[in-house]
C-alpha positions in Angstrom: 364.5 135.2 77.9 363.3 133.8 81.1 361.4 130.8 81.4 359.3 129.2 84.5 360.4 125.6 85.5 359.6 123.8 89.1 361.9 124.8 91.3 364.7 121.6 92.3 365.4 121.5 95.9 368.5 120.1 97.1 368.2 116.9 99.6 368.9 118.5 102.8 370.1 116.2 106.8 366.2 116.7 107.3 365.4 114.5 104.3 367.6 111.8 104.9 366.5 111.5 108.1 362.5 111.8 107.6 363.6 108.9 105.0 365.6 106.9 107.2 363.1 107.1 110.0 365.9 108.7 112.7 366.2 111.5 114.1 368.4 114.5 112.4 371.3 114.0 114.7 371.3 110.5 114.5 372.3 111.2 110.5 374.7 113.8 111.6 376.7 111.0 113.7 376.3 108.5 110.5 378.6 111.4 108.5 380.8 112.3 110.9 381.6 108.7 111.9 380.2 108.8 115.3 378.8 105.2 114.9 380.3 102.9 117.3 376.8 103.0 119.6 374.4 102.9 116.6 372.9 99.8 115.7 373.7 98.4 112.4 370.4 98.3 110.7 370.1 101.9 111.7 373.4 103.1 110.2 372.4 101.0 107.1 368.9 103.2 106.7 370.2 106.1 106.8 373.0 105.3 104.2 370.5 103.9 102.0 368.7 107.5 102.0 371.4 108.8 101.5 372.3 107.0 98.3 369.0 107.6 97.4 368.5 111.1 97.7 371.7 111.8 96.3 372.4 113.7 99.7 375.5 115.7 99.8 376.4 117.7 103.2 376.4 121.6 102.6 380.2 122.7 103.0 378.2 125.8 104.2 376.9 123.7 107.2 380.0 122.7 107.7 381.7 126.1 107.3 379.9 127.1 110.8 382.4 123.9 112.7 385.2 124.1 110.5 385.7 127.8 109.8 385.9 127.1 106.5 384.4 129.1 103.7 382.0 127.5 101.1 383.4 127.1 98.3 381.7 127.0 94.0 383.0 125.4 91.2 383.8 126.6 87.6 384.8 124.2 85.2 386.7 126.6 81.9 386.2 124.3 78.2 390.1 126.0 77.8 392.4 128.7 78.8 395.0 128.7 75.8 393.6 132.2 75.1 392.8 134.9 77.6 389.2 134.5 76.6 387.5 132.7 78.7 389.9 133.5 81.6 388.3 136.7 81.7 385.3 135.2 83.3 387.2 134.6 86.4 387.8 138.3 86.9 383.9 139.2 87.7 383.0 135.5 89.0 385.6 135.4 91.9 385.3 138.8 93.4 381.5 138.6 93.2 381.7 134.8 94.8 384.3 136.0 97.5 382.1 138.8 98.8 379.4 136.4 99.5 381.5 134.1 101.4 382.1 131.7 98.7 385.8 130.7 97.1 385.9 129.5 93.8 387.6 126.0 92.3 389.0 126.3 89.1 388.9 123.7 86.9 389.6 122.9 83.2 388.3 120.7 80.7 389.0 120.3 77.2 387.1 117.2 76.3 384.2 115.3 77.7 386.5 113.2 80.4 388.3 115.8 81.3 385.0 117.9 82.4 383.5 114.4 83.5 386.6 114.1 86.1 386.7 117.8 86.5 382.7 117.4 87.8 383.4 114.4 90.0 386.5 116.1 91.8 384.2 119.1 92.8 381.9 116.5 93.6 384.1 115.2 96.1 384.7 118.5 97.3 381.6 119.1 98.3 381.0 122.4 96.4 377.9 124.4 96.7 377.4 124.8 93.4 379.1 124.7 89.5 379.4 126.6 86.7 380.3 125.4 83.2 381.5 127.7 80.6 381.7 126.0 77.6 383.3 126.3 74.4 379.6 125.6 72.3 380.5 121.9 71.1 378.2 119.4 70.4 378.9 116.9 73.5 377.4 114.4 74.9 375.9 116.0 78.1 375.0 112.8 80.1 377.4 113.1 82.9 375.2 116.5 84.0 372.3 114.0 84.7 373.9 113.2 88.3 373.6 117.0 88.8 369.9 117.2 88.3 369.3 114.1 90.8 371.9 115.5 93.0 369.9 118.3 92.8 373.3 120.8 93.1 372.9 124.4 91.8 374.5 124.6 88.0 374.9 127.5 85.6 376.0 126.2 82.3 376.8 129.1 79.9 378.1 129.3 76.1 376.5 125.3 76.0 375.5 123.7 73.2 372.5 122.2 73.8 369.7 123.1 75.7 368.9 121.8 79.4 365.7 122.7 80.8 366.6 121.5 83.9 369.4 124.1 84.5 370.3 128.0 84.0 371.9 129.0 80.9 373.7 131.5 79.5 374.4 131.9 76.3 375.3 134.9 73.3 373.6 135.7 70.4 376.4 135.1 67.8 373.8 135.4 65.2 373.0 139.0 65.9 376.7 140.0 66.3 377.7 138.6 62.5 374.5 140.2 61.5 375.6 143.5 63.4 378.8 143.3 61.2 377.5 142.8 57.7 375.3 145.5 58.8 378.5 147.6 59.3 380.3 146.7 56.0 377.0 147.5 53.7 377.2 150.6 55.2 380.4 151.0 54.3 379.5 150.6 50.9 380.7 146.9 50.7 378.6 144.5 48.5 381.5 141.3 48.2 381.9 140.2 52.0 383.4 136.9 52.8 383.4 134.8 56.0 385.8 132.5 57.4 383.8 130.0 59.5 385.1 128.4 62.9 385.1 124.7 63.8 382.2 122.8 62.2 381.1 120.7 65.2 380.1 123.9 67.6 376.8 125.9 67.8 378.6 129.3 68.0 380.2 128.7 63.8 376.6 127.7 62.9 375.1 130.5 64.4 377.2 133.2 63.2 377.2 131.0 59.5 373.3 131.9 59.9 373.5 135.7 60.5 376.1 135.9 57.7 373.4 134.3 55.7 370.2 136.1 57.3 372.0 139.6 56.5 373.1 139.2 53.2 369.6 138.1 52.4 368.2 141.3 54.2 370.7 143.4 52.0 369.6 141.5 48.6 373.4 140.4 48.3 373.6 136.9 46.6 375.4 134.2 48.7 378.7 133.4 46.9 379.5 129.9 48.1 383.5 130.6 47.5 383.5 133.3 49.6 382.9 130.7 52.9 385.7 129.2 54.0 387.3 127.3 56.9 388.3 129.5 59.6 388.9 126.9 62.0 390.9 127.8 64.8 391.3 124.8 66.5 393.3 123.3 63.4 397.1 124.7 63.0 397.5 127.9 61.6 398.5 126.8 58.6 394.9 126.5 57.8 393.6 130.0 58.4 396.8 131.3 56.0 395.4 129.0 53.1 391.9 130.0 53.6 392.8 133.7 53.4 395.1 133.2 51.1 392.6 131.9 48.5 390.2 134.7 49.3 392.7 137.1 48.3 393.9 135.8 45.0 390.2 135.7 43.9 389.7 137.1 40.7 386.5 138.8 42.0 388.5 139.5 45.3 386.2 139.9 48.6 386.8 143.5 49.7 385.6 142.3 53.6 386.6 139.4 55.1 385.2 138.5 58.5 386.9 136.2 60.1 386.2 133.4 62.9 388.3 134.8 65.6 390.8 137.4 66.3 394.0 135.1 65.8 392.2 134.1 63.1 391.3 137.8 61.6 395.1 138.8 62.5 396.2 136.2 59.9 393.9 137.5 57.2 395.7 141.0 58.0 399.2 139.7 57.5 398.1 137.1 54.5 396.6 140.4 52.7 399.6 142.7 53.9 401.7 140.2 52.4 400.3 140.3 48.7 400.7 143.9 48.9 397.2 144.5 50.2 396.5 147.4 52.8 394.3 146.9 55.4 391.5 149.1 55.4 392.4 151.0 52.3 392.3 147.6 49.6 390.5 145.4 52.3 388.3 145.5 55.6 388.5 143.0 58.4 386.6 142.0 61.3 387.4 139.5 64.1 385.4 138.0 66.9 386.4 137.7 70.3 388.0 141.2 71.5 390.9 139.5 73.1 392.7 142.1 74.5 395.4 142.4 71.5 393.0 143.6 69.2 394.0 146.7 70.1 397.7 146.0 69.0 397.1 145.2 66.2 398.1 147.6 62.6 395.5 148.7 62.2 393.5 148.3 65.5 390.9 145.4 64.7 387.2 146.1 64.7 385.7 142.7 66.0 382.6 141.3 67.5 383.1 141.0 71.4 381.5 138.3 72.9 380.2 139.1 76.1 382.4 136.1 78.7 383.0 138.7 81.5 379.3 139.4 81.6 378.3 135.8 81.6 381.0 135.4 84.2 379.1 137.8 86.3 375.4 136.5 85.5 376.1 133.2 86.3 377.2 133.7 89.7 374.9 136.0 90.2 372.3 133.2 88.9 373.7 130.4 90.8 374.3 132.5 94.2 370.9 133.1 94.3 369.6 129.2 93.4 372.5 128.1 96.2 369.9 130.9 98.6 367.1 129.6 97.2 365.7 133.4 96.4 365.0 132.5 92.7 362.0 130.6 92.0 362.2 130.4 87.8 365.1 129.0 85.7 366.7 131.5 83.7 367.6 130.9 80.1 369.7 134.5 78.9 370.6 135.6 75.8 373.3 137.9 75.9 373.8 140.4 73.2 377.6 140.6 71.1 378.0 144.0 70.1 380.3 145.5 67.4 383.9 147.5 68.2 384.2 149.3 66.3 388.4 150.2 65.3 390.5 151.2 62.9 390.7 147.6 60.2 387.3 148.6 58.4 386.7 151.2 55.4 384.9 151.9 52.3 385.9 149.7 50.2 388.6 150.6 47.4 386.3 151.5 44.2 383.8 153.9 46.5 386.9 155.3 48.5 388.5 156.4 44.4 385.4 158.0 44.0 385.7 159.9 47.1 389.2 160.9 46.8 388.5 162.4 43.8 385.2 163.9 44.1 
């Protein structure tokens, strides 16, 4: 979805010096230190314009004397798994052949990505993107951005900034995809292992769980939710799974909060004699690269990172331009893959057999 907002221009050399009252080379000498022949109350207007326009000279500008490509910024929430990594694959190439190299940062908490932001900052980029990991934050460090007026791209962030581009996923329609799936399938008890409680993406995909057993008329079976939260140690997702399976009214679907988290449910139920998708179907979310490892192959919901990667640069190489008038708020779809770890589930597969 795409909506309309006033455009925010970046302070250019011609602003500070229409604010300063100087000519533009005049400011040009303040930055580059030629100032031994410039009178002081001079030099002091034209550093108070540009503390207040937040001016920040364009490494592009300065490209054309150093030689020196322009460089972007993209700040990664983590890297632990080859996830969001993936990103960098489309964003780099796409940044490179328009002249741009990309800084890579991480940030795993707020004052990481706050000194992540002022070291690119210092750098003098062009332009940031954030790709987030969906927490709840507080976001008030991106304020200097907006008066800076920089170019930003947040995508996969948890609240909503009118002032910037975002890109985020529709983890609701890709749970609601995959209870789609397992009805099909002929499943009726489906359980879900949520991921960590303080992020957008596990209330979400909580919500399509919800919205498509609704749809289907199944009931909601409060003991079939459980933590799947794969920031804690993995000690957790066993016991979770583990419970599930010893059920007396045993889920015949399980879909899990992540991939590592969906491999676990594979080897818990494996390891109570369970065979996976014969006795029980699985589905993961991610589509890390293993899933295809995996015995049996894992059907998951794949969240679309690489394509974000590519849309956001794509977004914010055309703000840095100044070719795109609107700010762009996307939803990008999470589609199903399907693999080998789903089947009918064990009563309706009897009846097959022996039809």
């Amino acid at each position: 979805m795409t909506t309309q907002r006033p455009r925010l221009q970046r302070a250019t050399i011609k602003d500070v010096a229409r604010a300063a009252n100087v000519s533009v080379s005049t400011v040009s000498n303040a930055l580059n230190g030629r100032t031994d022949a410039m009178a002081p109350e001079t030099l002091r207007r034209v550093q108070e314009a540009i503390t207040a326009l937040n001016y920040r000279p364009s490494s592009a500008a300065r490209a054309l004397v150093t030689k020196r490509v322009a460089t972007i910024g993209l700040i990664l929430a983590e890297i632990e798994t080859p996830l969001f990594i993936q990103a960098l694959h489309r964003v780099e190439p796409i940044a490179r052949s328009a002249g741009y190299n990309v800084l890579l940062s991480i940030a795993r908490s707020v004052e990481d990505e706050r000194e992540a932001l002022n070291l690119l900052l210092d750098k003098q980029v062009e332009g940031i993107i954030f790709l987030s990991n969906s927490g709840y934050v507080n976001d008030e460090h991106l304020q200097q951005l907006l008066r800076a007026r920089l170019p930003v791209v947040l995508v996969n962030r948890a609240n909503a900034h009118a002032g910037f581009d975002q890109i985020n996923w529709d983890n609701t329609g890709g749970v609601v995809s995959a209870v789609d799936y397992l009805v099909r399938l002929g499943h009726q008890r489906i359980a879900f292992l949520h991921g960590p409680v303080k992020r957008r993406s596990s209330e979400e995909r909580l919500s399509g769980y919800r919205l498509a057993l609704t749809r289907h008329g199944i009931p909601y079976r409060e003991h079939y939710v459980r933590s799947g939260d794969f920031t804690a140690p993995r000690d957790h997702w066993w016991q979770s799974s583990l419970e599930l399976v010893r059920l007396p009214d045993r889920p015949t679907a399980i879909i899990a909060a992540d991939d590592i988290v969906a491999a676990t449910v594979m080897k818990t139920a494996q390891s109570v004699g369970l065979r996976v998708p014969h006795d029980m179907s699985v589905i993961g979310i991610d589509d890390q690269p293993f899933c295809v490892d995996l015995n049996p192959a894992l059907t998951t919901i794949r969240l679309p990172v690489t394509e974000a990667g590519g849309r956001a640069v794509e977004v914010l190489l055309g703000r840095i331009a100044g070719t795109r008038q609107t700010r762009d708020h996307i939803l990008l779809p999470c589609p199903l893959i399907l693999r080998d770890s789903c089947g009918a589930p064990p009563v309706q597969q009897t009846l097959v057999e022996g039809a």
